[in-house]
C-alpha positions as CSV (number, residue, x, y, z in Angstrom):
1,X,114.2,69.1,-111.4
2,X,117.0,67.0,-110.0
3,X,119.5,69.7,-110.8
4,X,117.0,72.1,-108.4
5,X,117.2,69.6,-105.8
6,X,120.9,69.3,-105.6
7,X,121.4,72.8,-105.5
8,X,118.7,73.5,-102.7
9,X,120.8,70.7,-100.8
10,X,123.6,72.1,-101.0
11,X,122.6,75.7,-100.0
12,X,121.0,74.1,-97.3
13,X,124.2,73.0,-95.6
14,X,126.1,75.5,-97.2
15,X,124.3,78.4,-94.9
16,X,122.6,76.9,-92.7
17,X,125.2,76.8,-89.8
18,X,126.1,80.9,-91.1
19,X,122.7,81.8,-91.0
20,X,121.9,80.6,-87.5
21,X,125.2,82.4,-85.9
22,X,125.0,85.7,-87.5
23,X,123.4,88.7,-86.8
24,X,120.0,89.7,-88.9
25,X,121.3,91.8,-91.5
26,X,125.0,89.7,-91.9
27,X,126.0,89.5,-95.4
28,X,126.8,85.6,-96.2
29,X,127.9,86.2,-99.3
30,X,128.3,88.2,-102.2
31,X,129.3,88.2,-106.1
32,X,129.1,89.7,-109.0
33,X,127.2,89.0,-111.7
34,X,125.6,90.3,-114.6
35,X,122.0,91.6,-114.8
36,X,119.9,91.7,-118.4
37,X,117.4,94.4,-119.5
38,X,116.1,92.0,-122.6
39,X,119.1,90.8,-124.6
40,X,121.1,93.7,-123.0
41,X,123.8,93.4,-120.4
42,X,122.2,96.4,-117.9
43,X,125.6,99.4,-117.4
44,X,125.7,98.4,-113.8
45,X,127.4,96.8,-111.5
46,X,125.9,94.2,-109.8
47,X,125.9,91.3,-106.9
48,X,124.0,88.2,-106.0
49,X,123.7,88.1,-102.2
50,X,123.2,85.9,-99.3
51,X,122.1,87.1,-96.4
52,X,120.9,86.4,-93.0
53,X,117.5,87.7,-92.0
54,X,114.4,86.3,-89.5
55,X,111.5,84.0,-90.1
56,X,108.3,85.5,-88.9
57,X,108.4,83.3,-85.8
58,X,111.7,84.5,-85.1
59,X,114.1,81.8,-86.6
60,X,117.3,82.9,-88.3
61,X,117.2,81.9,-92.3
62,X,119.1,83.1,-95.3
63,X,117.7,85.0,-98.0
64,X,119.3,85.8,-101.5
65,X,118.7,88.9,-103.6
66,X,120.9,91.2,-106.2
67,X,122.2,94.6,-105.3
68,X,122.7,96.9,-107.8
69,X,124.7,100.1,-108.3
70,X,125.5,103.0,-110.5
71,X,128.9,102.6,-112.0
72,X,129.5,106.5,-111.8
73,X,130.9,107.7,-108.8
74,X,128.4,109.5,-106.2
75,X,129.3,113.3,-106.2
76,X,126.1,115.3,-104.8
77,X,127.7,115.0,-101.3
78,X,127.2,112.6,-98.5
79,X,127.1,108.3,-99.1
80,X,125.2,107.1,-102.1
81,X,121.4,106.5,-101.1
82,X,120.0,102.9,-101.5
83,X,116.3,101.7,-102.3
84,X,115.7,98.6,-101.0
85,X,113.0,97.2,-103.3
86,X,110.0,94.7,-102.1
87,X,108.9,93.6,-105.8
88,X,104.9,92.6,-106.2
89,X,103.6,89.1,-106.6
90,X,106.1,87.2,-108.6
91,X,104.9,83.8,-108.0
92,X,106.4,80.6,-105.1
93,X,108.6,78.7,-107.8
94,X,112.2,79.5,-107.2
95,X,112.4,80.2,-110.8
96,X,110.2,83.4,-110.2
97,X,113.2,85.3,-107.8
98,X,113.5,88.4,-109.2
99,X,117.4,87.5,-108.8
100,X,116.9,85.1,-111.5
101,X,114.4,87.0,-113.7
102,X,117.0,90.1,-113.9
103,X,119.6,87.6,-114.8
104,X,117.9,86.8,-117.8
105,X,116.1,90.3,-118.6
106,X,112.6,89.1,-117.6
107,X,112.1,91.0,-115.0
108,X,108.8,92.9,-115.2
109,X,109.3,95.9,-112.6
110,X,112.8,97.0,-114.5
111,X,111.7,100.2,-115.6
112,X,111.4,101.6,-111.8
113,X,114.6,100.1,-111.2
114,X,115.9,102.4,-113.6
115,X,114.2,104.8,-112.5
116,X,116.3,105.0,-109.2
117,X,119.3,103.2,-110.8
118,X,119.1,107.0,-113.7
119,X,119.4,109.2,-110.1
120,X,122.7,107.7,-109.4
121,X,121.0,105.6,-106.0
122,X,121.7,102.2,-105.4
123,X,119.4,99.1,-105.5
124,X,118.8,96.4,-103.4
125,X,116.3,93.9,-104.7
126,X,115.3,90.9,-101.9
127,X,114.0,87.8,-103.0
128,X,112.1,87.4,-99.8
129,X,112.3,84.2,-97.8
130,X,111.9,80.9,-99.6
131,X,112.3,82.6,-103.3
132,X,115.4,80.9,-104.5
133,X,116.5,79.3,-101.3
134,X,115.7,76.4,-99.8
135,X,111.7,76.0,-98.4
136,X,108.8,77.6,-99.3
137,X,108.0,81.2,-100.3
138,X,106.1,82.8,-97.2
139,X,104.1,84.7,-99.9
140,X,101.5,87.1,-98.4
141,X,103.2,86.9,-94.6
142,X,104.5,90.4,-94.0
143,X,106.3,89.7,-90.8
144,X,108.7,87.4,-92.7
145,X,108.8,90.3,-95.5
146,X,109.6,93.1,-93.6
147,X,112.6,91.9,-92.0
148,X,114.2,90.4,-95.3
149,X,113.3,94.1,-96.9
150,X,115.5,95.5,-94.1
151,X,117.9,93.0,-93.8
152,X,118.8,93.4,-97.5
153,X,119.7,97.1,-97.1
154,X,121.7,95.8,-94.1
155,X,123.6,93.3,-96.3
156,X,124.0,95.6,-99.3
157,X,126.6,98.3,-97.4
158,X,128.5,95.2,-96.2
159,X,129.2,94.0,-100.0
160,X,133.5,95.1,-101.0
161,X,133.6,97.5,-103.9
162,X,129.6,98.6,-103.7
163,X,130.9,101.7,-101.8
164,X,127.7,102.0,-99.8
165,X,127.7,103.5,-96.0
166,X,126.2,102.0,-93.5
167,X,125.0,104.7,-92.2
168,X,123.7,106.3,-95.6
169,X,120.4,107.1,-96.6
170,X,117.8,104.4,-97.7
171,X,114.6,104.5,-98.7
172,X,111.7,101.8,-99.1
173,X,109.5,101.3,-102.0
174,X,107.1,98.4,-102.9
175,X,104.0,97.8,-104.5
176,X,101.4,95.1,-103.3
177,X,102.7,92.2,-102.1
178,X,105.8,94.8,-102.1
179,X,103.4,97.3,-100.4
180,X,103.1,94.9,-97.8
181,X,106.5,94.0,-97.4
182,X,107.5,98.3,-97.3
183,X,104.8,98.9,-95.0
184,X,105.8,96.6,-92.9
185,X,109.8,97.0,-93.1
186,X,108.1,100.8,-91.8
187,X,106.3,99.5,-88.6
188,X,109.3,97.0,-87.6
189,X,112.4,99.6,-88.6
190,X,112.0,101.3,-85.1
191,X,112.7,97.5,-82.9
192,X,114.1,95.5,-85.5
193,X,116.8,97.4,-87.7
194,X,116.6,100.6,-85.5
195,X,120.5,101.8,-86.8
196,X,119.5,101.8,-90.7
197,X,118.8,105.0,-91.5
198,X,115.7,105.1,-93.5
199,X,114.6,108.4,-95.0
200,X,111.3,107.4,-96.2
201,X,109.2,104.5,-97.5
202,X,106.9,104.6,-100.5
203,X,104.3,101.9,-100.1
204,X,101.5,100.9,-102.2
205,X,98.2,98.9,-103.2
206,X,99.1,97.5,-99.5
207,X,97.1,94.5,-98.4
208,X,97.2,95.4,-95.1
209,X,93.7,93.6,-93.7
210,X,94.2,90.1,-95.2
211,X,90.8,89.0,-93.8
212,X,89.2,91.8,-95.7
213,X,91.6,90.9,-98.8
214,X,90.4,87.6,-98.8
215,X,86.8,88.7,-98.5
216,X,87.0,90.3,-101.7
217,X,89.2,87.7,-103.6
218,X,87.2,84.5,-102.9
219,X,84.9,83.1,-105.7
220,X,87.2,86.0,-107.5
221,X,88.8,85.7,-111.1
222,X,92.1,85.8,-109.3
223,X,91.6,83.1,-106.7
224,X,94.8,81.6,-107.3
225,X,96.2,84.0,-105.2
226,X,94.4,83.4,-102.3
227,X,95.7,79.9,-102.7
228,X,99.5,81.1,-102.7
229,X,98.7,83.3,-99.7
230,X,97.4,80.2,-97.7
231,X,100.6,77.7,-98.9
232,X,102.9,80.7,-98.2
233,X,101.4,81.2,-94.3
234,X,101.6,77.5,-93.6
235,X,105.2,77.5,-94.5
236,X,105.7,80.3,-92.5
237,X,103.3,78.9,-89.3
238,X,103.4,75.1,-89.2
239,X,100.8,75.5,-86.5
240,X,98.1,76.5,-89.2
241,X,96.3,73.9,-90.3
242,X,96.5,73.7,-94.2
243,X,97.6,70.8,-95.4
244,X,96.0,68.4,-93.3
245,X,92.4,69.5,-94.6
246,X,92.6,69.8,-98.1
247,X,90.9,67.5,-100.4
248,X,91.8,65.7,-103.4
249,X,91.8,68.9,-105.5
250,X,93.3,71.1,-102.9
251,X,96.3,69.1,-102.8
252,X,96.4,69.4,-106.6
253,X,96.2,73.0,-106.6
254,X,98.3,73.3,-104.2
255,X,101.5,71.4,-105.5
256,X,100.3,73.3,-108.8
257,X,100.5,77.0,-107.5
258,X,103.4,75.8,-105.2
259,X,105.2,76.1,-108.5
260,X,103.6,78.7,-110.2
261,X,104.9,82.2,-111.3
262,X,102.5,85.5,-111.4
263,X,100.2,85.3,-114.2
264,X,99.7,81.2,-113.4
265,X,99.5,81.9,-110.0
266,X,96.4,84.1,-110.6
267,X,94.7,81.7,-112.8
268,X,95.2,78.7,-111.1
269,X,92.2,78.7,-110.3
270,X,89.4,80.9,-111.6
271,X,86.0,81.6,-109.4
272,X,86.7,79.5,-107.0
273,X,86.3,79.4,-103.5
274,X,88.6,78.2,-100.6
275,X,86.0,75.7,-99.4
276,X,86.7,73.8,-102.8
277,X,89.7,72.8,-102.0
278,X,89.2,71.5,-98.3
279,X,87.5,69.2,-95.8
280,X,86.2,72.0,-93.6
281,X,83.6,74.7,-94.3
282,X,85.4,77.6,-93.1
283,X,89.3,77.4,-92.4
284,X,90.2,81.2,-92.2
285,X,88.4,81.2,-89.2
286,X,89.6,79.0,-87.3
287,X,92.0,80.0,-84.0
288,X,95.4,79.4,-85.3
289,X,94.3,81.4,-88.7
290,X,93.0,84.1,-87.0
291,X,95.2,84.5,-84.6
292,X,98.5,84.6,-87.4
293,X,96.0,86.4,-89.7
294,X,96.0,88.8,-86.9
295,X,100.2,88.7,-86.4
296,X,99.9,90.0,-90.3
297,X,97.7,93.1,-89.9
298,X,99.1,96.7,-90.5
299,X,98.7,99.7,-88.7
300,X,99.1,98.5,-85.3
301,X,102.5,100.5,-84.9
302,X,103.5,103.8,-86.1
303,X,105.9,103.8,-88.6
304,X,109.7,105.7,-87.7
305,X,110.0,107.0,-91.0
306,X,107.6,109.1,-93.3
307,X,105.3,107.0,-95.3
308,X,104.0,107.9,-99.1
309,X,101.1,106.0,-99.0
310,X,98.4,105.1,-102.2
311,X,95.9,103.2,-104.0
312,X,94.3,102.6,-107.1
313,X,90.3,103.6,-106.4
314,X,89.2,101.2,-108.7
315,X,91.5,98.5,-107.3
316,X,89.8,94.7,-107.7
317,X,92.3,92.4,-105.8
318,X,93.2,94.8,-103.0
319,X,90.2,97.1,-101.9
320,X,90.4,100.8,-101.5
321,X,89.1,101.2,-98.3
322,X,91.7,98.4,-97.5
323,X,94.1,101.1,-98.2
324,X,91.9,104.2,-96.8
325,X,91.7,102.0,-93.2
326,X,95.4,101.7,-93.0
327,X,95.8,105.6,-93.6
328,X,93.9,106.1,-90.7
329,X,95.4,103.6,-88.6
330,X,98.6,104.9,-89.5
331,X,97.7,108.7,-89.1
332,X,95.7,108.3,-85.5
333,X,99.2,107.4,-84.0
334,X,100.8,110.2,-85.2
335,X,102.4,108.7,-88.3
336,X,103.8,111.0,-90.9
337,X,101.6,110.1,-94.0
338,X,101.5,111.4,-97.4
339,X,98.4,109.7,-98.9
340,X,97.2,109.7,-102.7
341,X,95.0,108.3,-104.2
342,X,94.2,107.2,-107.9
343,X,91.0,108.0,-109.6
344,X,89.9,105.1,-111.9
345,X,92.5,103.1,-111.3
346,X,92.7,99.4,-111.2
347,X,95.3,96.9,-109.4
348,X,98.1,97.1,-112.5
349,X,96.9,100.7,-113.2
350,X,98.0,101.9,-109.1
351,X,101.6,101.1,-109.9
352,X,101.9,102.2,-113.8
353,X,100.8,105.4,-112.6
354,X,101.7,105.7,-109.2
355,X,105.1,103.8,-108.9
356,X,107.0,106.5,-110.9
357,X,105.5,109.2,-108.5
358,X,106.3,107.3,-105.6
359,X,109.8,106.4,-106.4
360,X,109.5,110.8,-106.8
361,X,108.7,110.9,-103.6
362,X,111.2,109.0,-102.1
363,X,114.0,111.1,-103.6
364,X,112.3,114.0,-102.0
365,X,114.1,112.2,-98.8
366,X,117.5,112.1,-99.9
């Protein structure tokens, strides 16, 4: 733990003047290292990044990730294309960074990695803000995830000996909390990272209505989440109130899923309801909630790029009509939209099935 603290220190000072004078998408820093698939060294070459992105009230921050690349040359003609890949829920403990679980071979969404990695495209893998870098994980704030999707693509053609193009081709894939993140690295491309050239974003099991996300999930058997979502938005607005009205067992939870990777994260706290944990009866309606809630809803802007939009029918965290509402946001202002749809499927069965055929998709782009 103390070993934690010093290094979170030392980042701090160590980027913090950087961060604040670059430009959003300025590479920090880059080098290589070595990524596992189990035991196995993976036959790429890879880099641990720094980069400078925006908070989702518009303050410069640093945020790490890993960029990976083929080792073969690209020979199909034109610069290598890059995925910049928003991973799902992996939890708010720095320990859960995806850069650190594909350092040591845990990471659970490796096989679609390889699944762009085997078509000779590059990946870039962000650990979002506050995963692995000083401060808290803004888990469940897309405005915060957005940007530090496209900021990583930014970052990845600046890295020496990646041989990425600036100008190149780059797609957007992402699955729930990574949905979120793609969908809205979509709406914000056009005013935020208007020069990267994206080709297509694959988005899905997108909670793109947290109200009606959080509706569904209260007094749920994955509660825990809902917990994460609140401790991630009032490190991302400290004008929500959230830690001034929890109770005695809110604070608990809290420091407990503050720590917590996926699978604890979800079972923090089974059944429960968010007016266990506080003083007030109904916090998610309150002014400053709403009103960021609101900052956080999808389908407001059309999207640049084509979208490949889907959803699990069966989905019990994130509902389909959830997913159904943003289609027709997206489509009545004249969005491109490919929308599918999976029969019987549940939450983990939306991106077994429908990751690979998204990731497809995509490469339809290049």
């Amino acid at each position: 733990m103390l070993r934690r603290l010093l290094v979170a220190v030392a980042l701090l000072f160590v980027t913090a003047a950087p961060a604040a004078h670059a430009d959003p998408g300025v590479l920090l820093e880059a080098r290589p290292t070595t990524v596992f698939v189990g035991p196995f060294p993976a036959p790429v070459k890879a880099w641990h990044l720094l980069y400078r992105s925006t908070s989702a009230t518009g303050a410069p921050n640093a945020v790490s990730g890993t960029l990976l690349v083929p080792p073969a040359p690209w020979l199909r003609g034109g610069p290598r294309p890059l995925i910049t890949y928003a991973v799902g829920t992996h939890g708010l403990g720095d320990q859960c960074a995806p850069s650190n679980l594909l350092a040591h071979g845990i990471e659970n969404e490796s096989a679609l990695l390889a699944q762009a990695l085997s078509q000779g495209w590059a990946v870039v893998v962000t650990d979002y803000e506050g995963l692995g870098t000083p401060g808290t994980h803004t888990y469940a704030v897309g405005q915060s995830e957005g940007r530090a999707v496209l900021d990583a693509a930014r970052a990845a053609s600046q890295v020496t000996g990646a041989g990425l193009s600036p100008t190149g081709p780059v797609g957007v894939f992402g699955y729930s909390q990574g949905g979120q993140a793609a969908a809205w690295a979509a709406e914000l491309q056009g005013t935020y990272a208007p020069s990267l050239n994206v080709v297509g974003v694959a988005a899905g099991g997108v909670p793109a209505d947290l109200d009606a996300v959080f509706a569904a999930n209260d007094g749920g058997p994955a509660f825990g989440l809902v917990l994460g979502a609140a401790t991630g938005f009032a490190a991302a607005y400290p004008d929500v109130p959230f830690a001034s009205i929890l109770n005695d067992r809110g604070r608990a939870a809290v420091a407990h899923v503050s720590q917590a990777c996926t699978i604890e994260l979800g079972a923090a706290a089974p059944f429960a309801h968010l007016r266990d944990f506080v003083t007030v009866p109904d916090p998610i309606h309150e002014p400053h909630w709403q009103a960021r809630l609101a900052e956080n809803y999808l389908g407001t802007t059309k999207p640049k790029a084509p979208v490949y939009l889907y959803h699990g029918t069966l989905d019990e965290l994130i509902p389909f009509s959830v997913g159904t509402a943003l289609r027709d946001r997206w489509q009545a202002l004249g969005a491109a939209v490919t929308w599918q749809e999976f029969p019987l499927l549940e939450h983990i069965g939306g991106v077994s099935i429908g990751g690979p055929v998204a990731m497809t998709w995509l490469g339809t782009k290049f």
